[in-house]
N, C-alpha and C positions, 0 to 999 in steps of 0.2 A: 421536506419531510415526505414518506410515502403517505399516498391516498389512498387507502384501504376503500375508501366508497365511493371508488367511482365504476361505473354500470358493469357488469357482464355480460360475455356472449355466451349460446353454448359453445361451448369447448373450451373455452379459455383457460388458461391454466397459470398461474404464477408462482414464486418461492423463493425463499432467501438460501443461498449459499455461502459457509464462511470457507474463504482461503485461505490456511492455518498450516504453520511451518516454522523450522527455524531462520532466524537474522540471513536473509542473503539466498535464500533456496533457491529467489527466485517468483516468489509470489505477485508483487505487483505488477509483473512483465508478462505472467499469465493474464490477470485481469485485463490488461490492456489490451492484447490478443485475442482475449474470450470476447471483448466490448467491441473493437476492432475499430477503435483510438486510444488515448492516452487519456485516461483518467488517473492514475496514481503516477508521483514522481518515481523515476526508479534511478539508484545511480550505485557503484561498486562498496560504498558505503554501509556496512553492517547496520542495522538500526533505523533504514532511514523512514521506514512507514512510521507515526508517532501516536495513529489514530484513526481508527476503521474509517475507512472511504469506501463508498456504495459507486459501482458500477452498474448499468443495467446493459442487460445484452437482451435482444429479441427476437427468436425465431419463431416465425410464423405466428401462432394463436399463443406463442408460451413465453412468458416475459421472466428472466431470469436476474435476481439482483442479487450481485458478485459484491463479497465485504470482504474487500480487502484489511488483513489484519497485523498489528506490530507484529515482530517477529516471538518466537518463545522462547527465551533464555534465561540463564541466571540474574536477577533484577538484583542492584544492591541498594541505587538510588530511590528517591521518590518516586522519579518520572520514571524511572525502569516499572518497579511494581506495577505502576498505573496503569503502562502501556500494556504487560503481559496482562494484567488483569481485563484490560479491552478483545484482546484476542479471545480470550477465553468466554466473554459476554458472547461475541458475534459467535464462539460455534455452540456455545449452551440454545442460542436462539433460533438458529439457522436448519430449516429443513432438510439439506444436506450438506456433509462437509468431505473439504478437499483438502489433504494433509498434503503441500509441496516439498519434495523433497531433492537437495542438491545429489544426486545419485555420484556425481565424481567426488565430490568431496567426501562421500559417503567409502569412498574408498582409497581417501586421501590420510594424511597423518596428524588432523585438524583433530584434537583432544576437544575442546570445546562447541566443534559443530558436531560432533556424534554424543554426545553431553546431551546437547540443546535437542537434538532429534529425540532423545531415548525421554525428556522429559515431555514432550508431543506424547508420544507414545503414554508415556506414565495417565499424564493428563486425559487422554484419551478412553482410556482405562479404567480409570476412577470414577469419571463421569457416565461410565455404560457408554459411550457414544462408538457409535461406528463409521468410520470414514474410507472415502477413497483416496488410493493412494495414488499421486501423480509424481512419477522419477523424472526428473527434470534435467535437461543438457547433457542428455545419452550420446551428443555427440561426439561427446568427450570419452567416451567408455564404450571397451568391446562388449560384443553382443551374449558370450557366455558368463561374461563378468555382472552384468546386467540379468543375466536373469538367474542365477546365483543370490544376486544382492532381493529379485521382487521375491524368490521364496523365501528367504531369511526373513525380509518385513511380514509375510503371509503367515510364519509362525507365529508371530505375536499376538493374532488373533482379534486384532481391532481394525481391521480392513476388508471390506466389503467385495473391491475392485480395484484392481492397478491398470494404470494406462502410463506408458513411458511417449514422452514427449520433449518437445525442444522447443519453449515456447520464445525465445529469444529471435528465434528462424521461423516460428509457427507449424514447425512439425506434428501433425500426429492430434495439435491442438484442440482440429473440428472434431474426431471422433470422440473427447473428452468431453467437448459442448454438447454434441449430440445425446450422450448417454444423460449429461446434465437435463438436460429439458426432457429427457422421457419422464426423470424422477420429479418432477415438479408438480404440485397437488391443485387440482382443482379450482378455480379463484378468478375474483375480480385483478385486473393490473393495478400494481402497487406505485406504480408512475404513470406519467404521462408518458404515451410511445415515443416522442422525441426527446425525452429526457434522457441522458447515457451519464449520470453522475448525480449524486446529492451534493457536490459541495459549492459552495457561495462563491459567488464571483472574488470577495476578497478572499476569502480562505483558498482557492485556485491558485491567486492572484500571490496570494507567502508562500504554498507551495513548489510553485516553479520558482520563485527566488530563491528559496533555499534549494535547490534540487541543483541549481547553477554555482551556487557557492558551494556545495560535496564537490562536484562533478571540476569545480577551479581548483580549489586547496584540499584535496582527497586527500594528499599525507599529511598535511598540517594543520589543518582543522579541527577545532575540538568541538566531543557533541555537543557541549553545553551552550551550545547558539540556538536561537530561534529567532524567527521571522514574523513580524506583524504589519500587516495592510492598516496604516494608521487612519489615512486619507483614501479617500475614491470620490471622482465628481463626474461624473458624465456633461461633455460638452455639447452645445447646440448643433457640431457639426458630426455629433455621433463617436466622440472619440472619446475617452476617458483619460482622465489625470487620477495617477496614484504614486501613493506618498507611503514609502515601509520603510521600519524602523529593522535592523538588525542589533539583535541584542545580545551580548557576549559578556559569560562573565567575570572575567578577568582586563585588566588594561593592557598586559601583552599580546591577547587577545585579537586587542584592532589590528595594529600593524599590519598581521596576517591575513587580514580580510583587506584591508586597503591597500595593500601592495606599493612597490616600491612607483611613486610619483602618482598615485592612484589607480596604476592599470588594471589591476586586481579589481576594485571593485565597475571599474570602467566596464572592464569585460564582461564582468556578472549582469550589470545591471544592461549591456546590450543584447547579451543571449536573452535575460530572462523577458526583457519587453517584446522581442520577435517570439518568442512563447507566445506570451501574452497575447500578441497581434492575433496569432493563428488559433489558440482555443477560442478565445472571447469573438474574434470574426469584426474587430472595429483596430482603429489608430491607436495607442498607447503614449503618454506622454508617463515615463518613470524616474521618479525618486527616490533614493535608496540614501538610508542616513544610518552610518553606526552607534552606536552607543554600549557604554559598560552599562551590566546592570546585575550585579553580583547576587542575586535572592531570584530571578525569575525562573530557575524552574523547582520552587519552592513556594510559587506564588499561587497562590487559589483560583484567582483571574486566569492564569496561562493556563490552567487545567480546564476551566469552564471555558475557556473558547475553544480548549483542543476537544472537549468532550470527553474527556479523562474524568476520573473517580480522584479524587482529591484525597477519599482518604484509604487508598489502596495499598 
């Protein structure tokens, strides 16, 4: 949790940022750039943020915490509501905000990501909020097509600042950080300076497991899985045993996560503990057990770990 009271200098400066976007813009792969590690999973998967994660980035006297947020789309589920209704927490709270926006897609034939974009906007709107707008993976799109599309967003009137960037390559990135930390207000730091994330070693720890099972069965996959760090033991010789449940809920479900003679999850669970290794900085000993569980993301529990609103 932030520590709002711990000392100040003069100068010091701190402030919360939300990065708010539609499914896929590209937002968590900003975060990670802006932090300059990996703090959110990111993989080609629509939907895959589920629940704001706190980055901190720090430049010089100015400590910036990046909340990364679900994406904003049409919800029909529970866990959809929840998740947009988180998005919208982080930039109702957030001293500045950054509207990600996929600018190729933006000029693609995707009915639903220009849907998803215009309700950012709507949302934006309604709430009086003003943000900056970041066009994201300009790589992909010529340069009069691009700045055609930043004055079309500039008529809408809820944009402060555009900055086109490629934060996948980290193009263009710093001068967006930059601009961030001048707006940042006055303050004690909200973390500890070596802090670069708010999430719990098991909540990390589900994350990169799920981020390995998107990233293995990307076309087969259904959302309705989720990942729980059931166990965690820290060993004498500094290494940790963890024990995660994958929860699917359907029973044709497993198959596809265990793959034919277990390779499937064999794979997963070798990507995700060399994860493990490298965030956490110790040995990994991982377990990965599937299970059907037809009601969890209906479950009140799954909402109060995600830190979701339950009744969204």
């Amino acid at each position: 949790m932030a520590d709002r009271n711990m000392p100040s200098a003069g100068g010091v400066r701190a402030g919360f940022v939300a990065i708010i976007g539609a499914p896929n813009a590209g937002k968590s792969t900003l975060v990670n750039a802006l932090v300059g590690q990996k703090v959110s999973i990111v993989t080609p998967k629509v939907q895959t943020t589920r629940f704001q994660v706190r980055g901190v980035m720090m430049r010089g006297g100015v400590q910036v915490v990046l909340v990364d947020t679900p994406g904003v789309f049409n919800p029909r589920r529970r866990l959809d509501r929840a998740m947009v209704a988180a998005a919208w927490e982080g930039a109702d709270d957030a001293d500045t905000i950054v509207h990600v926006v996929d600018a190729a897609a933006q000029l693609g034939e995707s009915k639903r990501t220009l849907e998803d974009v215009e309700r950012v906007i709507d949302g934006l709107r309604a709430r009086k909020l003003k943000a900056i707008l970041a066009l994201n993976k300009i790589d992909l799109i010529k340069r009069e097509a691009l700045l055609t599309l930043s004055e079309n967003f500039f008529k809408t009137d809820v944009y402060s600042d555009v900055f086109m960037i490629d934060a996948r390559h980290n193009d263009h990135v710093d001068d967006l950080a930059n601009f961030i930390v001048s707006l940042m207000p006055k303050g004690p730091f909200l973390y500890s300076e070596d802090q670069v994330a708010d999430l719990s070693g098991r909540m990390l720890a589900a994350e990169i497991t799920r981020e390995k099972l998107y990233l293995r069965v990307h076309d087969e996959l259904p959302y309705a899985l989720t990942v729980e760090t059931e166990y965690w033991k820290e060993g004498k010789d500094g290494s940790v045993c963890i024990r995660q449940l994958v929860y699917v809920e359907r029973e044709n479900h497993k198959p596809i996560i265990l793959g034919k003679g277990g390779q499937t999850i064999k794979w997963v669970s070798t990507a995700a503990r060399r994860d493990m290794e490298k965030q956490l900085g110790c040995k990994v000993h991982l377990f990965l057990f599937v299970k059907v569980r037809p009601d969890w993301s209906d479950d009140r529990a799954c909402f109060n770990a995600l830190g979701l609103d339950f009744g969204s």
